[in-house]
RODO-2510 file (C-alpha; in nm, 4 decimals, decimal comma):
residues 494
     n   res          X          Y          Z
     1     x     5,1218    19,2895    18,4247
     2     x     5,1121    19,1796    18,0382
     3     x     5,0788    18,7866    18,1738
     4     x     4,7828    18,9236    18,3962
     5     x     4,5774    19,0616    18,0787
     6     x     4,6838    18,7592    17,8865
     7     x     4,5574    18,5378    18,1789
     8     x     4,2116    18,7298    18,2333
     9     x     4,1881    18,7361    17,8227
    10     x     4,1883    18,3851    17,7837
    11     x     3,9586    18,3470    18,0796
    12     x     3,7447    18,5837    17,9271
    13     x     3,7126    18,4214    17,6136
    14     x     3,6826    18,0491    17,8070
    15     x     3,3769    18,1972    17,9696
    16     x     3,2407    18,3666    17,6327
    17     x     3,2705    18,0080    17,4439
    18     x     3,1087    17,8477    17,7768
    19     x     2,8092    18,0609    17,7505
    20     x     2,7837    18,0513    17,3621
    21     x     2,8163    17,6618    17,3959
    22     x     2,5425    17,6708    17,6982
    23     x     2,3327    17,8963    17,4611
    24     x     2,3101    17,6430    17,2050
    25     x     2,2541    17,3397    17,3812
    26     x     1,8963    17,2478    17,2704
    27     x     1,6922    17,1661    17,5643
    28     x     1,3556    17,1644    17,4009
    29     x     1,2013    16,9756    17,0695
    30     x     0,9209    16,9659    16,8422
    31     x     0,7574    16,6096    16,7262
    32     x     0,5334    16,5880    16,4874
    33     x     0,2366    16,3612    16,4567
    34     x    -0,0330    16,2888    16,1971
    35     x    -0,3047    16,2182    16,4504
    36     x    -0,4440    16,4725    16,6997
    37     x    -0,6319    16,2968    17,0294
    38     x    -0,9268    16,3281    17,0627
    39     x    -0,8853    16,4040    17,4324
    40     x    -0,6198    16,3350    17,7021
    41     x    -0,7657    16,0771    17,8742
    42     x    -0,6182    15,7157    17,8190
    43     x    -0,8097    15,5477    18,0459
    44     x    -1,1132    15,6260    17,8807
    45     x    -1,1286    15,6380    17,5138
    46     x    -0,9514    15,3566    17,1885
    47     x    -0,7937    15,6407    17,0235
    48     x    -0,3922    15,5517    16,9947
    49     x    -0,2980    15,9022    16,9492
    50     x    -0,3938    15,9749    17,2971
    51     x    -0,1076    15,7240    17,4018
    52     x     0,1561    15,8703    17,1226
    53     x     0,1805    16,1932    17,3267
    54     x     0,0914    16,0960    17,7003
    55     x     0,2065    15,7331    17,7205
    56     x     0,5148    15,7329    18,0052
    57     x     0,5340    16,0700    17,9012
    58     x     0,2609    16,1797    18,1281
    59     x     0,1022    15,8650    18,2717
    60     x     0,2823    15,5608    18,3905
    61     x     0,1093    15,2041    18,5240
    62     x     0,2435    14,9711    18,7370
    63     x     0,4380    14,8189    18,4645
    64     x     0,5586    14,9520    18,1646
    65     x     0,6566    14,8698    17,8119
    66     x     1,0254    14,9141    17,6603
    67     x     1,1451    15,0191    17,3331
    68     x     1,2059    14,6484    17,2928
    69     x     0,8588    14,5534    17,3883
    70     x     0,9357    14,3860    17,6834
    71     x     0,7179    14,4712    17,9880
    72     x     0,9450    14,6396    18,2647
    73     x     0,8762    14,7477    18,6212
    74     x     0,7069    15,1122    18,6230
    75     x     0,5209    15,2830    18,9469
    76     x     0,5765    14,9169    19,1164
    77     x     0,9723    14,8737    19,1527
    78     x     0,8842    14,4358    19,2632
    79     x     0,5918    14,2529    19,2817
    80     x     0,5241    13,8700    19,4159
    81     x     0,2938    13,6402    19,2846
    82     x     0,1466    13,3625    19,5518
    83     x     0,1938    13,0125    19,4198
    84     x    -0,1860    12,9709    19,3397
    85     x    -0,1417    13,2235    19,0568
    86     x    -0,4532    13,4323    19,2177
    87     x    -0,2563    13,7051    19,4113
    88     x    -0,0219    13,9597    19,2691
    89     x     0,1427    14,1418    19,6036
    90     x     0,2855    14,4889    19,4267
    91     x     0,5170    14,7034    19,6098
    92     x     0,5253    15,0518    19,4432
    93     x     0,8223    15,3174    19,4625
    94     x     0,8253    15,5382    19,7591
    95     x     0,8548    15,9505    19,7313
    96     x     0,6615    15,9152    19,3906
    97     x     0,4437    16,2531    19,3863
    98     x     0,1522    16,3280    19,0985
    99     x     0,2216    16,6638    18,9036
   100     x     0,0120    16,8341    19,1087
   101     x     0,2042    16,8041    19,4156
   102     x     0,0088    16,5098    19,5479
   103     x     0,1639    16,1966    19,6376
   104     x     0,0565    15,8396    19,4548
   105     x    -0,0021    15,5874    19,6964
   106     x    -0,1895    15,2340    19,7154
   107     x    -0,5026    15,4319    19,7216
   108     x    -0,4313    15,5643    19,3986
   109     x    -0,4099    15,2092    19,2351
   110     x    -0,6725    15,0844    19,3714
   111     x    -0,8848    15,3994    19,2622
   112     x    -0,7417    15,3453    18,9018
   113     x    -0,8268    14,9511    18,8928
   114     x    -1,1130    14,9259    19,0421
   115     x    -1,2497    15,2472    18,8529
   116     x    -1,0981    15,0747    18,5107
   117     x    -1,2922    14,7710    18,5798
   118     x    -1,6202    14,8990    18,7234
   119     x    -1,9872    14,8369    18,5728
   120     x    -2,0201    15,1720    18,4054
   121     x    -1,6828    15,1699    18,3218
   122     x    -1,5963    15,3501    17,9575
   123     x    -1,2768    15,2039    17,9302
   124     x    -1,1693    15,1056    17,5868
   125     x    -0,9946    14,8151    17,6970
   126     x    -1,2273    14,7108    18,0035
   127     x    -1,1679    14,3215    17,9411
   128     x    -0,8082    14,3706    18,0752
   129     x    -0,9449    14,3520    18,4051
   130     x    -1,2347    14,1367    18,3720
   131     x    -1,0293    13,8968    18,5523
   132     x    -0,9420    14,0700    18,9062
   133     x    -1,1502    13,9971    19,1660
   134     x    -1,0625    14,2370    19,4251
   135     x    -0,7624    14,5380    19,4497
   136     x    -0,6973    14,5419    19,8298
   137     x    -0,4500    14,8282    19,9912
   138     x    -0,1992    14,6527    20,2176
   139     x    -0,0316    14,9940    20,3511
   140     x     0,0736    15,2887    20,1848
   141     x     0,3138    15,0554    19,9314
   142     x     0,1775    14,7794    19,9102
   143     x    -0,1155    14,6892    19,6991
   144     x    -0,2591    14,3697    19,6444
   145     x    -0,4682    14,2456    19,3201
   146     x    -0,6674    13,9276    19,3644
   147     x    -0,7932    13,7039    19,0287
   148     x    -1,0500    13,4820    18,9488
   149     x    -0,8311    13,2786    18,7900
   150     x    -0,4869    13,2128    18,6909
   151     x    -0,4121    13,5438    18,4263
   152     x    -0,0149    13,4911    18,2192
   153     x    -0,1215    13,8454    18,1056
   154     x    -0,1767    14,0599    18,3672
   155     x     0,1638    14,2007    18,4376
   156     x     0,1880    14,2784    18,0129
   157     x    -0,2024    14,3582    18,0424
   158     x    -0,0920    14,6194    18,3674
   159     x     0,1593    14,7740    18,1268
   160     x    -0,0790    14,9729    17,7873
   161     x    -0,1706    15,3035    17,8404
   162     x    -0,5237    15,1943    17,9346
   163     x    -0,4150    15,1159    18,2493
   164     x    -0,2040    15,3803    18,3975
   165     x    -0,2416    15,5226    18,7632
   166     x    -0,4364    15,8175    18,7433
   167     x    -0,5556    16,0093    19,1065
   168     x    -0,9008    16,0344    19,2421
   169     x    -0,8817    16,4153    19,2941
   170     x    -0,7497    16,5397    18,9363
   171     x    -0,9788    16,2923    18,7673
   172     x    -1,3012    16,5339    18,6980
   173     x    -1,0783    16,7398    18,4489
   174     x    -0,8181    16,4936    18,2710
   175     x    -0,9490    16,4823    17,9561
   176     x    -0,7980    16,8726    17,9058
   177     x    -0,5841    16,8963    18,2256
   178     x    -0,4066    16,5235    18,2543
   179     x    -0,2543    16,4866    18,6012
   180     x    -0,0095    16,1876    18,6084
   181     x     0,3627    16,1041    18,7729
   182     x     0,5595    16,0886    18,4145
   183     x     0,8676    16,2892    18,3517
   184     x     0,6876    16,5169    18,1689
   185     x     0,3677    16,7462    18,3231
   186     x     0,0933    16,8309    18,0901
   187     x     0,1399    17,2501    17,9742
   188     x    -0,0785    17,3369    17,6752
   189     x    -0,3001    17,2199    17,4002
   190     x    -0,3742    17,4450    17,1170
   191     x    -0,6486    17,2319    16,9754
   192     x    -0,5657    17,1628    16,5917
   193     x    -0,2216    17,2297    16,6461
   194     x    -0,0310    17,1510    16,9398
   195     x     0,0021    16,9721    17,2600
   196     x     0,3380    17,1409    17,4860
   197     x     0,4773    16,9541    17,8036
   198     x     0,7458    17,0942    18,0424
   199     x     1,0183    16,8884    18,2506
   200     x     0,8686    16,7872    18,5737
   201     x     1,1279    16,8594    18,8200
   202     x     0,9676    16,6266    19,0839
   203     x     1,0303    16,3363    18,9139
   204     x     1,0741    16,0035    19,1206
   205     x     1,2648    15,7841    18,8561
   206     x     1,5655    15,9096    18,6237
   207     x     1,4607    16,2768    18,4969
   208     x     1,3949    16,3541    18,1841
   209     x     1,7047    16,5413    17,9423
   210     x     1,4810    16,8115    17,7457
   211     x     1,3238    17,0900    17,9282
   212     x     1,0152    17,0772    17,6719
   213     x     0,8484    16,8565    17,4045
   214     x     0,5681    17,0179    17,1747
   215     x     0,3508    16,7679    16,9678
   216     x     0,2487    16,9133    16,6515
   217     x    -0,0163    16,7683    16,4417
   218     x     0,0215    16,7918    16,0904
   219     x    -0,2389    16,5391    15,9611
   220     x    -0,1782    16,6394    15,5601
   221     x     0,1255    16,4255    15,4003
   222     x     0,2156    16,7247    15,1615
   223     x     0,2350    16,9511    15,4492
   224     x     0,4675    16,7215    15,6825
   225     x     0,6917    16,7045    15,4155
   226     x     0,7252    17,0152    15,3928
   227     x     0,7385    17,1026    15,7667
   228     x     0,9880    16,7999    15,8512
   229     x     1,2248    16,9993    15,5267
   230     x     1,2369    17,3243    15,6392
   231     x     1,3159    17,1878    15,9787
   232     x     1,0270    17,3067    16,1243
   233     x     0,9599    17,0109    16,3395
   234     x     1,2879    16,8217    16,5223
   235     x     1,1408    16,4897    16,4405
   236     x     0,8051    16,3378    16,2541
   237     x     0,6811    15,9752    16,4361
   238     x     0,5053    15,7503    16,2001
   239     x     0,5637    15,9646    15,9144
   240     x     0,2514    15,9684    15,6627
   241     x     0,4389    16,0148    15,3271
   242     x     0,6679    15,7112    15,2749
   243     x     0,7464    15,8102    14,9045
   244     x     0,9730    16,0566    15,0713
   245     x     1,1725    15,8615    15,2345
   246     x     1,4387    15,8337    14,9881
   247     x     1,5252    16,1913    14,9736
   248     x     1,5417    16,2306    15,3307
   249     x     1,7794    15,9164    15,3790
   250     x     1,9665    16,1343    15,1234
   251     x     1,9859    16,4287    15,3304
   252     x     2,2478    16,4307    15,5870
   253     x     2,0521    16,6564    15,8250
   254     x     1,8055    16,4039    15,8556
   255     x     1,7725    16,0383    16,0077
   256     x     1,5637    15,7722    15,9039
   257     x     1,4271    15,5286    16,1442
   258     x     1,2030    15,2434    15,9792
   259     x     1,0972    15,0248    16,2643
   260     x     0,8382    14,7364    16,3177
   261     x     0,4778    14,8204    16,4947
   262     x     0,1983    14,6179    16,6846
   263     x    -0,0204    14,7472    16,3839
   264     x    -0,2378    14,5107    16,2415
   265     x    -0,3690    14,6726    15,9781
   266     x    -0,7034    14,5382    15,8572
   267     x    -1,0157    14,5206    15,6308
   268     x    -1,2772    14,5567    15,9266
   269     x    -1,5578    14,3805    15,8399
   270     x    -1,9057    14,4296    16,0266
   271     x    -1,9466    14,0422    16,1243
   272     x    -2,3173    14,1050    16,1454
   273     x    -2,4032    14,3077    15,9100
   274     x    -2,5500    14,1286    15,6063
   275     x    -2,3949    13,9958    15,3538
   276     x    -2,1043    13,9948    15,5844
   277     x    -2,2709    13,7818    15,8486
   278     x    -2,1912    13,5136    15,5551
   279     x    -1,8333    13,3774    15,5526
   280     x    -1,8587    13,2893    15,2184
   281     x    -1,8687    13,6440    15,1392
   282     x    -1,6070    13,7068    15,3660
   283     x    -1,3848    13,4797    15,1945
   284     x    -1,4507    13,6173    14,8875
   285     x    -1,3744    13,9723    15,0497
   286     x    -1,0267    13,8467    15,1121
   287     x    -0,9657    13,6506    14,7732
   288     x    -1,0443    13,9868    14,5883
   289     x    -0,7533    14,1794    14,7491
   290     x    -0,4169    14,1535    14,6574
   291     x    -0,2417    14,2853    14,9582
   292     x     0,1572    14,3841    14,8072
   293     x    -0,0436    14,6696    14,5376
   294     x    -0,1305    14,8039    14,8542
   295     x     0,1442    14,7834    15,0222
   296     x     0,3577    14,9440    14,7154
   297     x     0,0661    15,1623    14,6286
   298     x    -0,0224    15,2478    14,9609
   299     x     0,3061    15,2823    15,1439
   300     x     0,5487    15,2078    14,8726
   301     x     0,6756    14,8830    14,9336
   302     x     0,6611    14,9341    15,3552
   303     x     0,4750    14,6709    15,5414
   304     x     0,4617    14,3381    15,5640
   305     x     0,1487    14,1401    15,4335
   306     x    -0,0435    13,9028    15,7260
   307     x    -0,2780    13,6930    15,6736
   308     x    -0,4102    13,6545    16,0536
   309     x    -0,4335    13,8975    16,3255
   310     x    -0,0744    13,8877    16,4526
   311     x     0,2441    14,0817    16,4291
   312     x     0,5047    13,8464    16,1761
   313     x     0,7978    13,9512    16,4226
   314     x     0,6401    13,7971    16,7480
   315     x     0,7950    13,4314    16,7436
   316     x     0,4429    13,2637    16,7783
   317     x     0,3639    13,3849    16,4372
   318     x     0,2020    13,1937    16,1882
   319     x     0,2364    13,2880    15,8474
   320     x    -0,1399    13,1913    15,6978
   321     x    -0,1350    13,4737    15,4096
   322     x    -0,1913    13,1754    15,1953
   323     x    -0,5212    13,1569    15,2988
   324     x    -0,6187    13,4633    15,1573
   325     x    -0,4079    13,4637    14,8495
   326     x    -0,4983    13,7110    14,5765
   327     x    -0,7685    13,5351    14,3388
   328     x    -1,0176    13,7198    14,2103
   329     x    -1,2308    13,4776    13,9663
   330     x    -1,1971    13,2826    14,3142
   331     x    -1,3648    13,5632    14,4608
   332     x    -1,6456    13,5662    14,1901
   333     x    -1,7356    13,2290    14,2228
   334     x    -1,7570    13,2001    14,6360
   335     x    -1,9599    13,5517    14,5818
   336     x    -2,1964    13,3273    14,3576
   337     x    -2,2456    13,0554    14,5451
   338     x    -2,3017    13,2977    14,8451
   339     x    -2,6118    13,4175    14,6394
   340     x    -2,4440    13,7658    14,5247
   341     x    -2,3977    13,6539    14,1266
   342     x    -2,3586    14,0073    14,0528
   343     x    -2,1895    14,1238    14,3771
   344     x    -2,3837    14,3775    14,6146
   345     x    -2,3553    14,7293    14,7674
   346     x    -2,1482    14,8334    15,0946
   347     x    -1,9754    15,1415    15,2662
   348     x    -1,6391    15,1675    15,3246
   349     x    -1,5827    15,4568    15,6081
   350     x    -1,1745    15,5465    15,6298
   351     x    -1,0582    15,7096    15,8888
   352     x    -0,7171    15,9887    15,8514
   353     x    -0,4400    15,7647    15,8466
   354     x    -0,2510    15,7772    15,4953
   355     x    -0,2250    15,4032    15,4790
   356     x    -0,6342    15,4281    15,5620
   357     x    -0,7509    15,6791    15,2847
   358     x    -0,4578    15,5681    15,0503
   359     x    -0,5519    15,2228    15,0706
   360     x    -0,9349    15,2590    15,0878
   361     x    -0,8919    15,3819    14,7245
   362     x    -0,7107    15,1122    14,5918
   363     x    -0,9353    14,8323    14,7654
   364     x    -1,2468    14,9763    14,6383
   365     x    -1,0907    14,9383    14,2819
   366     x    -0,9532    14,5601    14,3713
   367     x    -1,3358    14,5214    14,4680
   368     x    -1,5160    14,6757    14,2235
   369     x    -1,3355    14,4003    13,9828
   370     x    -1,5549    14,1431    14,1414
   371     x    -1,8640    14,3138    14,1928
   372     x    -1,8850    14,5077    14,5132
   373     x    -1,9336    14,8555    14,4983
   374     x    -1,8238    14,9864    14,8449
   375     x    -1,8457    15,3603    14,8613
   376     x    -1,5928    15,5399    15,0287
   377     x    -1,6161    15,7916    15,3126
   378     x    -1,3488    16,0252    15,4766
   379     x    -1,3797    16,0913    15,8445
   380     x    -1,2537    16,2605    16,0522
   381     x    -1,0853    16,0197    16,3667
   382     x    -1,3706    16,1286    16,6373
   383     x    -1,6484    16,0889    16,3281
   384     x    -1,4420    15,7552    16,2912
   385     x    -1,4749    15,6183    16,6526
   386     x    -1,8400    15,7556    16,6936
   387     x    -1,9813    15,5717    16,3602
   388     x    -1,8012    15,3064    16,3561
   389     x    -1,6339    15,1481    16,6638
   390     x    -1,8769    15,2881    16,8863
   391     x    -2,1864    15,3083    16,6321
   392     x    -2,0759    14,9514    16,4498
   393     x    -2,1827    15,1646    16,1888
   394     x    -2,0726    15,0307    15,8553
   395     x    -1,9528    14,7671    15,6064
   396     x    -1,6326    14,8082    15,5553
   397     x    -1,3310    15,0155    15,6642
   398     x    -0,9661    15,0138    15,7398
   399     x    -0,7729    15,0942    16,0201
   400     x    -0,4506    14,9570    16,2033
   401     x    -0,4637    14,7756    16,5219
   402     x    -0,1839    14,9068    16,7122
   403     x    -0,2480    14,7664    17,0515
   404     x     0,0399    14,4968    17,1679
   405     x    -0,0586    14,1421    17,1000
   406     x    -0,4461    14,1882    17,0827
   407     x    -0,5370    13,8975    16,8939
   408     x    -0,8087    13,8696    17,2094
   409     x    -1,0268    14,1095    17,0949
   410     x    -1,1698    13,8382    16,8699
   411     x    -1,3105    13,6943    17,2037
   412     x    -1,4989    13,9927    17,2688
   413     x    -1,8691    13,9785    17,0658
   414     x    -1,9300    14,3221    17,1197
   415     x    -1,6278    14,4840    16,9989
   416     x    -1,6645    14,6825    16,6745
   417     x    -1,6721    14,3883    16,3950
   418     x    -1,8929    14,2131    16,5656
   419     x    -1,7295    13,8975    16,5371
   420     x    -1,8773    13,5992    16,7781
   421     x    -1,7545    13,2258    16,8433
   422     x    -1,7762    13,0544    17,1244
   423     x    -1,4698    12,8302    17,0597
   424     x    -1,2326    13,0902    17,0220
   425     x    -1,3996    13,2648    17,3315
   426     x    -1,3332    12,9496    17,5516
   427     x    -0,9453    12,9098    17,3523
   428     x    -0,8881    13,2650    17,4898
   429     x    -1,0532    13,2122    17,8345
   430     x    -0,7597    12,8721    17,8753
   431     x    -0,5200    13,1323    17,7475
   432     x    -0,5358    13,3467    18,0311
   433     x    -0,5159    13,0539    18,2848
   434     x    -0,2543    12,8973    18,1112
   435     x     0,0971    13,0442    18,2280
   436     x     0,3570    12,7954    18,0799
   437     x     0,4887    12,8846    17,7869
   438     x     0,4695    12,6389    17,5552
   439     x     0,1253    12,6028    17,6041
   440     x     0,0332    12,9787    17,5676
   441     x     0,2192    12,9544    17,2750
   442     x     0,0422    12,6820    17,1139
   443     x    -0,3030    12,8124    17,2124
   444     x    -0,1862    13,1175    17,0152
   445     x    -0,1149    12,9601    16,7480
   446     x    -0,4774    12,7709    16,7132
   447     x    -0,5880    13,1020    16,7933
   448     x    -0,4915    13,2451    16,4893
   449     x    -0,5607    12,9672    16,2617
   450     x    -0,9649    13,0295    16,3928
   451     x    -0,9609    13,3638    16,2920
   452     x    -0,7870    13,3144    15,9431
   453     x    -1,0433    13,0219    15,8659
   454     x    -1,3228    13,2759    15,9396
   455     x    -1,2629    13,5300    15,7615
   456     x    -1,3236    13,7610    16,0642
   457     x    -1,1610    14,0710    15,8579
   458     x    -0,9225    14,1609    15,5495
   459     x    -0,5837    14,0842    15,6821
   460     x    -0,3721    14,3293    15,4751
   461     x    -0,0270    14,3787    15,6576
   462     x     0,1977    14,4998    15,9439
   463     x     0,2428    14,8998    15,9321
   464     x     0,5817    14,9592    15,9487
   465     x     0,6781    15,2822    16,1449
   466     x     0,9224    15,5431    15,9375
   467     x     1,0488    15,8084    16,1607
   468     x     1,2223    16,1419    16,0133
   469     x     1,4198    16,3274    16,2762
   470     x     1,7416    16,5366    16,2835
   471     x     2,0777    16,3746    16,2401
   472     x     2,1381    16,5109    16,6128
   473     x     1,8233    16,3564    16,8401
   474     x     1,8896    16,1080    16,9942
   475     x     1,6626    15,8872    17,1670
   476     x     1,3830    15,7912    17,0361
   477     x     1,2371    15,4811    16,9683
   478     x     1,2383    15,2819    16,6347
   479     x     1,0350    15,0290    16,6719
   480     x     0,6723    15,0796    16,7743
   481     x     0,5865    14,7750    17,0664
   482     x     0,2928    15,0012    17,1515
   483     x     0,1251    15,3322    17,0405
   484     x     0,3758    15,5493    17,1998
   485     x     0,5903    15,8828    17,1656
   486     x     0,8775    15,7743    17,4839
   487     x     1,0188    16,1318    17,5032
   488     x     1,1667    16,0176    17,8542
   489     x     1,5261    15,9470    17,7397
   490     x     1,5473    16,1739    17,4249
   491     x     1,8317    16,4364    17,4026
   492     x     2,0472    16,6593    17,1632
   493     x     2,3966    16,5114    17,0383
   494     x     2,6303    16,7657    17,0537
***
């Protein structure tokens, strides 16, 4: 009889730890982020931060992109390319269902491609698809994308956020209610605070291992230091107050993940906008700045400086920072023979970013010591987008180019700086059509070499990407390949 209490006891106290144990297993986590979207629309709109929270979260494209930036298969599990180079034959996964219960089929792709590439379409990134021809629904599976010409880039071009697979029927309400096939379904947004998503239990590919992810937007560097310290957030991506690194890489609650980014950050300079249509004055623009005080000013001694559009880690890198070399009475005298003796007048229009309104300040000093007075203004991301890459306008401003390998927006005369030659447009036009590699790589190279020449904007340096999370997540990325919060394999250590 004793042995029989002893027995149920112990199983007693078994089950008590079990449930104790089950009640502290974290299923649910809250990220922080400096940038709120704008909306929740990817497909429609340049703003990165709508990609931090949504990107393979919420949406997913035909292919994706890993932690290690390669592009991997996503909604299509194969895909065959016909020997021309003109056809790409995609065969998607079966059972895959939207959050709303529907089910994604061919007719969904073709819906998202053909709507991405339309006249009147407003996608941000509507030259990915300038090159399809046709999207043609084989069965159910199967879809088939035709080209004009030979493209090396669609299957990488198939794989940013601005071209994931979104469904005719949910597509009148997705910039509050996105509808995708991601691990995660869309819950809440508190505007100004927070954006939650729940588990989706439907999920076609390998489920997610948190029950719930909250974005929090904490835009103020002060105050994510102090929310990331009190542990009020679980983790802080691209955290906005590098001085504090130290004293978190101190703390052993804490983890510190420093990792490389697609982020170009840059000097924009309206290309048409006079004196700036002069690339004397350009040149001077880029003499006057000495990029590592803003990199220690700015983000104390994190980044890399560039001196051409193109992320130093990618192996067709050129380093051409020479070009641009810090030389002020350099600076002075191109200004003068420019006609601008005594310099001239401009705006310089920052938008939230730390590295943005940090570095705005010391660039406007580094340029008042040659002569141009560029007055700053703060705005506000959507002020941001609406004056300036929509508006085109302004002078000056600063913002980081976080897109994967997008040195071909230089080809593109109407995007925001305004910059237009013909021989790089024709350099990136043999790019696409090229598909061996050591050809695409050389045509890269030249590619950058153009735009450093030119002057096209203030090359200033790679944005590195500090993360701040618990000791105990696991998961999450460290390196930045594109503008994206991957939540999908993130989990509590025990």
């Amino acid at each position: 009889m004793k042995l029989l209490n002893i027995r149920t006891g112990l199983i007693s106290v078994l089950a008590l730890a079990a449930s104790v144990g089950m009640a502290q297993a974290k299923s649910d986590i809250v990220v922080a982020m400096q940038l709120e979207p704008p909306h929740l629309d990817p497909t429609s709109a340049a703003a990165g931060a709508i990609d931090s929270v949504l990107y393979s979260n919420v949406f997913e494209g035909l292919t994706r992109f890993g932690a290690d930036g390669a592009v991997n298969p996503g909604l299509a599990e194969s895909w065959e390319i016909s020997s021309d180079g003109l056809a790409y034959t995609f065969k998607l996964h079966g059972g895959v269902l939207f959050h709303d219960g529907s089910t994604m089929d061919a007719e969904d792709v073709k819906f998202s491609l053909d709507r991405a590439r339309a006249e009147d379409s407003v996608n941000a990134q509507k030259a990915l698809f300038a090159g399809i021809e046709s999207v043609e629904v084989v069965d159910p599976l199967t879809v088939k994308v035709t080209l004009s010409a030979p493209n090396g880039s669609l299957l990488f071009n198939l794989a940013w956020g601005d071209a994931v697979i979104v469904a005719p029927e949910s597509i009148e309400n997705i910039k509050t209610n996105p509808v995708g096939t991601g691990a995660f379904k869309f819950a809440n947004w508190v505007q100004g605070d927070k954006i939650d998503l729940v588990k989706n239990d439907a999920y076609w590919g390998t489920p997610a291992k948190l029950d719930k992810v909250a974005f929090k937007f904490i835009s103020d560097p002060t105050a994510a230091f102090a929310a990331v310290m009190a542990e009020d957030v679980n983790a802080f991506v691209g955290f906005p107050a590098p001085e504090n690194l130290p004293q978190f890489e101190a703390d052993p609650r804490f983890q510190v993940l420093v990792g490389s980014t697609e982020g170009e950050t840059i000097l924009s300079t309206n290309n048409k906008m006079p004196p700036f249509d002069n690339v004397k004055v350009r040149e001077a623009l880029a003499h006057a700045i000495d990029r590592q005080a803003i990199i220690d000013g700015a983000m104390f001694g994190y980044g890399t400086p560039i001196g051409t559009h193109f992320a130093p880690h990618n192996p067709d890198y050129v380093d051409l920072t020479g070009m641009s070399a810090y030389d002020p009475e350099l600076s002075k005298k191109l200004l003068a023979e420019a006609g601008f003796p005594d310099g001239f007048k401009t705006t310089l229009k920052l938008p939230p970013p730390s590295y943005a309104r940090r570095g705005g300040e010391i660039i406007a000093a580094q340029l008042r010591a040659v002569g141009i007075d560029a007055e700053i203004s703060n705005l506000e991301w959507a002020q941001w987008l609406e004056q300036v890459f929509k508006g085109k306008d302004f002078g000056l401003s600063i913002v980081s180019h976080t897109e994967p390998m997008d040195v071909g927006i230089y080809a593109r005369p109407d995007y925001y700086f305004q910059y237009d030659n013909k021989s790089f447009q024709l350099l990136m036009e043999e790019l696409n059509a090229t598909t061996d590699p050591a050809a695409r790589s050389a045509l890269l190279k030249l590619g950058q070499k153009i735009i450093s020449a030119d002057y096209v904007n203030g090359y200033l340096f790679e944005l590195a990407f500090p993360t701040v999370a618990s000791a105990k997540v696991m998961g999450l990325w460290k390196d930045a390949p594109t503008q994206a919060t991957d939540m999908t394999a993130v989990y509590w250590a025990e």
